[in-house]
N, CA, C and O of each residue as an XYZ file, in Angstrom:
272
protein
N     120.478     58.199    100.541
C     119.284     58.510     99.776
C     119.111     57.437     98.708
O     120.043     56.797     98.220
N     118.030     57.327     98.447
C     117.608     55.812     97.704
C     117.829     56.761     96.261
O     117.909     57.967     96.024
N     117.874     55.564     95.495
C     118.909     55.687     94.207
C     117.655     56.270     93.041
O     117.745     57.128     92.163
N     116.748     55.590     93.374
C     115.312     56.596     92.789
C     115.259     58.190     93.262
O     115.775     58.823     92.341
N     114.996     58.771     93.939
C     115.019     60.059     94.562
C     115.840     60.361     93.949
O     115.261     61.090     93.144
N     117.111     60.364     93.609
C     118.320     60.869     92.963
C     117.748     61.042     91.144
O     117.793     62.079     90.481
N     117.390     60.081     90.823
C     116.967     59.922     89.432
C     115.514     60.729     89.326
O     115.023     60.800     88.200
N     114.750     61.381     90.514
C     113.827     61.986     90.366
C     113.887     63.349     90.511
O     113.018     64.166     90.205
N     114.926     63.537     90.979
C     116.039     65.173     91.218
C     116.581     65.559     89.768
O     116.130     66.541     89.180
N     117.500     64.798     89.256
C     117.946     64.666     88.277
C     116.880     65.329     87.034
O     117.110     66.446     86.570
N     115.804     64.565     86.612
C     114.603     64.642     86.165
C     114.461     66.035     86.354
O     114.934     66.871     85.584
N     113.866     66.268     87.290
C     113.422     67.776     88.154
C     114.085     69.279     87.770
O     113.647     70.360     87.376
N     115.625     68.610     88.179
C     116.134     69.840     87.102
C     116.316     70.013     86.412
O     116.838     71.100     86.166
N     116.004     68.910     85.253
C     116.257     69.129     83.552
C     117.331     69.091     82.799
O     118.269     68.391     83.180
N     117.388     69.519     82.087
C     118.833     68.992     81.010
C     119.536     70.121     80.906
O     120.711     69.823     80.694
N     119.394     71.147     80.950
C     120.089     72.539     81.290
C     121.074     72.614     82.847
O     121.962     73.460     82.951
N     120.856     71.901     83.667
C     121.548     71.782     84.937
C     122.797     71.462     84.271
O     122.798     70.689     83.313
N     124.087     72.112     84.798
C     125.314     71.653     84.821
C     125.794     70.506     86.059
O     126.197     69.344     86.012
N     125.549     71.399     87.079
C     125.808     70.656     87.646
C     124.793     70.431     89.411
O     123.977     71.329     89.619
N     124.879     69.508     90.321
C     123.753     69.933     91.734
C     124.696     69.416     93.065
O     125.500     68.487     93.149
N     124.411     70.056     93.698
C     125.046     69.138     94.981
C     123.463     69.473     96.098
O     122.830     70.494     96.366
N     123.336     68.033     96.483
C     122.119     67.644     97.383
C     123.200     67.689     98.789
O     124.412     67.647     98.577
N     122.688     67.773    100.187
C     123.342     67.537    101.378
C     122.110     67.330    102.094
O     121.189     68.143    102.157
N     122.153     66.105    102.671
C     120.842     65.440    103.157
C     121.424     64.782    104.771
O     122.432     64.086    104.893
N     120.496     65.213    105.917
C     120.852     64.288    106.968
C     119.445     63.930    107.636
O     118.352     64.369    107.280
N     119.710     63.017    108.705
C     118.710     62.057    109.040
C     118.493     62.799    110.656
O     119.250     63.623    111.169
N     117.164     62.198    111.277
C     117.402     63.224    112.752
C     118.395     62.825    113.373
O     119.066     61.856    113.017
N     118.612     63.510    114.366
C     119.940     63.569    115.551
C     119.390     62.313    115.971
O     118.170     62.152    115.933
N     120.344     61.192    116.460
C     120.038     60.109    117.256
C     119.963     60.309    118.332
O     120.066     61.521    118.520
N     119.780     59.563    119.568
C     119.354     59.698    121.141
C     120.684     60.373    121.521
O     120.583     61.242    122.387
N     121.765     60.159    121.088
C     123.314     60.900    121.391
C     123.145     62.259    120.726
O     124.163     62.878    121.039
N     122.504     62.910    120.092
C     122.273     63.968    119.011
C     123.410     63.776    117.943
O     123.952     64.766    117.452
N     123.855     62.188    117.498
C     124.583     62.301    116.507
C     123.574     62.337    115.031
O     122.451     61.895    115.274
N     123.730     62.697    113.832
C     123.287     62.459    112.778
C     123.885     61.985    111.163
O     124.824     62.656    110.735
N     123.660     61.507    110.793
C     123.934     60.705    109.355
C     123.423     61.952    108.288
O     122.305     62.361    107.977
N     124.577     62.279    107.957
C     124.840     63.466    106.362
C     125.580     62.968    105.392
O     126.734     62.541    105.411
N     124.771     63.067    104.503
C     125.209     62.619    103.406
C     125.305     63.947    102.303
O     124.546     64.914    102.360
N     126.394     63.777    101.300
C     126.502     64.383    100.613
C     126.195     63.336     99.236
O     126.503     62.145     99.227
N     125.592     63.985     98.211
C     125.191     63.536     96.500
C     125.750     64.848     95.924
O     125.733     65.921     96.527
N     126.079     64.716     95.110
C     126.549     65.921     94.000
C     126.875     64.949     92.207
O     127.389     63.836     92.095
N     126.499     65.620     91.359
C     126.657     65.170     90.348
C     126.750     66.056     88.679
O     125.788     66.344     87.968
N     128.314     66.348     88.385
C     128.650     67.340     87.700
C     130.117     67.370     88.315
O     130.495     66.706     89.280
N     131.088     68.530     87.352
C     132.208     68.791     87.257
C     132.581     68.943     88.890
O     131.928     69.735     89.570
N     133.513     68.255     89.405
C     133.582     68.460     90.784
C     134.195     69.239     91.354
O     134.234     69.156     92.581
N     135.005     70.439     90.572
C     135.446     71.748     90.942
C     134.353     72.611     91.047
O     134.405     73.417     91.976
N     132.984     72.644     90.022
C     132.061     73.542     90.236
C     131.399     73.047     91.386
O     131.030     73.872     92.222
N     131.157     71.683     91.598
C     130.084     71.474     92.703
C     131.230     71.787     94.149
O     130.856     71.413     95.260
N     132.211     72.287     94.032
C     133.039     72.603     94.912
C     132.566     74.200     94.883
O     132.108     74.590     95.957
N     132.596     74.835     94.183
C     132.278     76.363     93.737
C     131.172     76.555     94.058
O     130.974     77.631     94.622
N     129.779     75.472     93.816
C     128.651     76.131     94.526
C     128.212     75.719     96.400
O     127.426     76.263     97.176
N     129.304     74.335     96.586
C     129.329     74.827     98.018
C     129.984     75.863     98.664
O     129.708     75.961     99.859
N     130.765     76.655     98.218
C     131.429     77.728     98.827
C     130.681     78.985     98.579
O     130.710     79.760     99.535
N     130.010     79.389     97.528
C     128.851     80.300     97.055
C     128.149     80.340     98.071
O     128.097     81.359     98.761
N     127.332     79.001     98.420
C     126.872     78.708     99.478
C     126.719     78.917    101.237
O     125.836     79.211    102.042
N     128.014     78.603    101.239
C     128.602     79.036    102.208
C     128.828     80.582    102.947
O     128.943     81.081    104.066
N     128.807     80.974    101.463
C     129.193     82.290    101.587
C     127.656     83.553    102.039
O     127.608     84.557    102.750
N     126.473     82.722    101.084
C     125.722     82.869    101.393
C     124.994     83.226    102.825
O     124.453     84.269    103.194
N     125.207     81.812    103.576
C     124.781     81.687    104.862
C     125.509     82.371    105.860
O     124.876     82.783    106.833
N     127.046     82.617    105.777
C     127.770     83.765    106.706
C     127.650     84.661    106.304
O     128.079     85.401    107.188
N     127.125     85.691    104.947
C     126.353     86.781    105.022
C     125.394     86.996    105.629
O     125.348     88.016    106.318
N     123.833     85.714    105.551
C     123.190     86.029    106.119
C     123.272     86.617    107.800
O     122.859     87.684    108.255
N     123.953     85.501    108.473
C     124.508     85.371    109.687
C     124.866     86.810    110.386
O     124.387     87.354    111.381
N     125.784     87.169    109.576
C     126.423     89.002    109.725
C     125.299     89.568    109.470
O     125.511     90.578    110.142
N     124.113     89.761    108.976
C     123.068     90.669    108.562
C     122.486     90.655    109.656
O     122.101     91.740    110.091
N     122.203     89.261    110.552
C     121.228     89.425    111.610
C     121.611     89.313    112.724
O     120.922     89.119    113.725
N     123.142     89.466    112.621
C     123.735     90.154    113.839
C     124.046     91.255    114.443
O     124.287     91.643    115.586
N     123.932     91.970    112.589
C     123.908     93.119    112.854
C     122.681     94.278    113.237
O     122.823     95.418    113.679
N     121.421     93.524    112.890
C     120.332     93.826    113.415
C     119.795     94.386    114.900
O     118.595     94.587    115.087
């Protein structure tokens, strides 16, 4: 991710943000491989803490609409 976009994120969330983690990828190539990138910027135990929040998030969802 270009180094502007980052500084326009930054911006975006204001001065109250502790901390962000961005996870950005590009389309699947003709192999369906893809380019992911991770940005995060803040204490790197929390931006560890809100990918697992995260995480946790999406395998709840997962169980909800399986259980459907």
């Amino acid at each position: 991710m270009e180094e502007k976009n980052l500084e326009f994120l930054k911006k975006a969330l204001g001065q109250k943000c502790a901390c962000y983690v961005l996870i950005s990828c590009q389309e699947p190539n003709k192999d369906g491989k893809m380019e992911v990138a991770l940005n995060y910027e803040g204490d790197e135990d929390l931006a560890s803490y809100l990918l697992e929040s995260a995480q946790q998030v999406f395998i709840k969802k997962k169980e909800e609409s399986l259980e459907a």
